[in-house]
C-alpha positions in Angstrom: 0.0 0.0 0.0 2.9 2.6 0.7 4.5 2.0 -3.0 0.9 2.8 -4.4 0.6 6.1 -1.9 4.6 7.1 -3.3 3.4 6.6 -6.8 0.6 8.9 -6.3 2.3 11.6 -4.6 5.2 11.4 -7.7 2.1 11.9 -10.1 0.6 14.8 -8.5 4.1 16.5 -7.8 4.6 16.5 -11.8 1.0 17.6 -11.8 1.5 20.8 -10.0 4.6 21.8 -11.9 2.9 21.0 -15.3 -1.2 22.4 -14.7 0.0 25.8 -14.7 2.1 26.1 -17.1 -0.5 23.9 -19.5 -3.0 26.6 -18.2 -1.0 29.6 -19.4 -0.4 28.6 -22.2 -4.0 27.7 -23.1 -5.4 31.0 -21.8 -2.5 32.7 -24.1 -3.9 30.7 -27.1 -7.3 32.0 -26.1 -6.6 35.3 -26.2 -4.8 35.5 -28.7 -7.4 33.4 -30.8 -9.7 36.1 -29.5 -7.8 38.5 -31.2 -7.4 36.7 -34.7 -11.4 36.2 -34.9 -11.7 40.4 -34.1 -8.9 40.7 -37.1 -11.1 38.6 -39.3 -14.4 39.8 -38.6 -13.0 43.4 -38.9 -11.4 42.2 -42.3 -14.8 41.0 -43.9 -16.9 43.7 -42.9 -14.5 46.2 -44.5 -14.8 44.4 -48.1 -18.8 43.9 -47.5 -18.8 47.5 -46.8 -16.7 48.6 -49.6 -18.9 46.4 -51.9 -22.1 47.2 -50.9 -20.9 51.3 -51.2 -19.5 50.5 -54.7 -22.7 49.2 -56.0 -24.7 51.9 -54.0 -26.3 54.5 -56.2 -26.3 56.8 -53.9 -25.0 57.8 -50.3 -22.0 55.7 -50.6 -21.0 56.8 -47.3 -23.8 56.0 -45.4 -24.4 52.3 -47.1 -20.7 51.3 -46.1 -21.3 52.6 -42.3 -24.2 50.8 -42.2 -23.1 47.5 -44.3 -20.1 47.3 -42.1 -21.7 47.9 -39.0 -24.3 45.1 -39.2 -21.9 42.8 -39.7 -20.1 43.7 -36.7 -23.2 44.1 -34.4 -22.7 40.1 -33.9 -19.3 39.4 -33.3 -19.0 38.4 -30.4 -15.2 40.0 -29.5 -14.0 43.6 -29.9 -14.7 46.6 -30.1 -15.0 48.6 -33.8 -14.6 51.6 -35.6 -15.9 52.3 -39.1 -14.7 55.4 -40.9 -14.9 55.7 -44.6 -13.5 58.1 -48.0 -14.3 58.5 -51.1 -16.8 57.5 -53.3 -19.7 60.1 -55.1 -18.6 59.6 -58.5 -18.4 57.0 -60.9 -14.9 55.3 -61.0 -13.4 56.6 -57.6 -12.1 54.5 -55.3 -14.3 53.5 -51.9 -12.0 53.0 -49.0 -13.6 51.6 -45.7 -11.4 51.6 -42.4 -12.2 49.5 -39.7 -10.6 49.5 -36.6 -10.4 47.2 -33.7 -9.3 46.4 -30.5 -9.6 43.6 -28.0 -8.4 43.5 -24.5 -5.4 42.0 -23.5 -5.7 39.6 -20.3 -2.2 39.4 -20.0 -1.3 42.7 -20.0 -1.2 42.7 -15.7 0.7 39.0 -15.8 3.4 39.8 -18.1 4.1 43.2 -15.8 5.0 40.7 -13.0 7.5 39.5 -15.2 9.1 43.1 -16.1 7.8 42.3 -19.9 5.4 45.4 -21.2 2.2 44.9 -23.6 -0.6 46.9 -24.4 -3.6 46.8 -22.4 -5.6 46.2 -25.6 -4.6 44.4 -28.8 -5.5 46.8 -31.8 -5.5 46.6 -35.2 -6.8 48.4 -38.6 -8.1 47.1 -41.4 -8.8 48.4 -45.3 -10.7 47.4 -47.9 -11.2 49.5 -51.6 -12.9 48.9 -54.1 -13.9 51.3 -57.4 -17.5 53.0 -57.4 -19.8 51.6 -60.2 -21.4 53.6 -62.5 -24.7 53.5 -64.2 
């Protein structure tokens, strides 16, 4: 019975030197996954926006804001700005901007460690594409 109660003591020492180190790491791939999804949904709502202004006849503007806004009213991560130039006449270029940001949970870790990273991952996006004409 001892050699079983040694065995078992061995396993959970490796245990408590492993667990959290396995659990940074998988929080870290977390958050940065979290950031990746914000890149992605800020990259396709800056092309849908872009399209949908390039086909727009009129308020170019306006139909990319909106566009680009629905489609980031549900993601579920980040937070998102959509600014946008150009357009009005047939031929000119319609560039949406879309900016985001996602908070970085291991901004107050990595501090205990003397290493220094933004509070909040950001990140802009672009997308352009040429005005239609009719």
């Amino acid at each position: 019975m001892r050699k079983f109660l040694h065995d078992i003591r061995a396993e959970l020492d490796e245990a408590v030197f492993v667990l959290p180190v396995l659990l940074l790491v998988t929080f870290g791939l977390v958050n940065l996954s979290m950031v990746g999804f914000a890149s992605l949904s800020a990259a396709n709502a800056a092309n849908y926006g872009a399209r949908m202004a390039s086909v727009a006849q009129s308020n170019q503007a306006g139909t990319a804001v909106g566009a680009a806004s629905s489609m980031l009213a549900v993601a579920p991560v980040g937070a998102y700005t959509v600014s946008v130039a150009g357009g009005g006449t047939p031929g000119s270029l319609v560039r949406v901007q879309v900016q985001y940001s996602v908070p970085n949970y291991f901004a107050g870790l990595t501090g205990l460690f003397g290493i220094s990273t933004p509070a909040n991952w950001t990140g802009t996006v672009r997308s352009d594409f040429r005005q239609e004409g009719w």
